[in-house]
N, C-alpha and C positions, 0 to 999 in steps of 0.2 A: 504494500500500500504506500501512496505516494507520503512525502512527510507535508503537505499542505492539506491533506485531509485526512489529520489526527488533531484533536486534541488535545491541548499540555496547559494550558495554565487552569491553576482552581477557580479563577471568577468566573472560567468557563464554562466547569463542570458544577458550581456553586449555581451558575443563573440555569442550567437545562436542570439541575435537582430541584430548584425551589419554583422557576417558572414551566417548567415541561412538562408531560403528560408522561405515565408509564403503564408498560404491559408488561405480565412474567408470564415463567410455568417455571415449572420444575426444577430447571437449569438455569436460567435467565431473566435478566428481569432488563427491557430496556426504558429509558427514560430517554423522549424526544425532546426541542424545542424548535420551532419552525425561526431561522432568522434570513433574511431577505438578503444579508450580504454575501452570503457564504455563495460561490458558486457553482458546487455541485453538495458534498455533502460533506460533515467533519465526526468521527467516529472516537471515544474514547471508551478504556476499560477500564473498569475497575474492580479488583480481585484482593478479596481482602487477606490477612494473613490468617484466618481461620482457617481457608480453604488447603494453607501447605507451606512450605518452603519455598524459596525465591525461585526456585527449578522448575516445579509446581505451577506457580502463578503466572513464568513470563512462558511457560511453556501453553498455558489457556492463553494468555495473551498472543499468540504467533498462530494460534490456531484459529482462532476471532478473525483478527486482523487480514488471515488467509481467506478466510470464509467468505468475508465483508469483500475482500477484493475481488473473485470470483463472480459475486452477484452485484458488482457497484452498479452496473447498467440496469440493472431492476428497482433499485432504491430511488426512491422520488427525492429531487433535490432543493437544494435549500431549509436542511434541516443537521442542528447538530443530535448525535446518537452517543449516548452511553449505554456501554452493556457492564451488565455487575453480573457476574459468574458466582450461582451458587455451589454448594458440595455437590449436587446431582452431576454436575458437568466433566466431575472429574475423569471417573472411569469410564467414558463414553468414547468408541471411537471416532473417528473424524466424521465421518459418513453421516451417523448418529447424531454426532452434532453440530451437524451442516442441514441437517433432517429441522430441528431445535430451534436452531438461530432464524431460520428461514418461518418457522411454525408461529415465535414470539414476533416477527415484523411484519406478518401476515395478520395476525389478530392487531396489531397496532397501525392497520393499513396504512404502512409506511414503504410497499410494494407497489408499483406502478401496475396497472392494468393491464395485462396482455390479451392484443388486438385479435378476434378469431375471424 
């Protein structure tokens, strides 16, 4: 994923946690905010140290961020995304949780419409 659509600073993730909307399940819980500037989309994660050791957390984080890149062309744009990765997400293979990630931004209709 490119580094122009991630997120890094906390007033960032501070204004999509307190002004955003969120969807979860199991695994996942993402919290959106629609902002007009962004020009396609900006993607942060956040994995707490409950879930594991640093090995653990940036290894869910590379798997996201893999995920997210695969499908950026389906995600509607001008909006920032955080995803917070629960313990369900751990032992899931990719597959499984490319199943997940796609399952939580579909109920958050945060997926663009495909034309039939």
């Amino acid at each position: 994923m490119q580094k122009s659509l991630r997120l890094r600073n906390r007033a960032d993730f501070s204004r999509v946690y307190r002004h955003g909307k969120s969807f979860a399940n199991h695994q996942f819980v993402v919290y959106w905010f629609r902002k007009k500037e962004v020009e396609k989309f900006r993607v942060g994660i956040s994995a707490s140290k409950k879930i594991g050791n640093a090995v653990v957390r940036n290894r869910m984080r590379r798997m996201i961020k893999e995920i997210v890149r695969h499908h950026e062309l389906d995600l509607i744009e001008h909006i920032d995304l955080v995803f917070i990765v629960r313990k369900g997400a751990l032992d899931m293979p990719y597959k499984d949780m490319e199943k997940s990630i796609l399952h939580v931004l579909r109920k958050a209709s945060l997926l663009k419409q495909k034309s039939r």
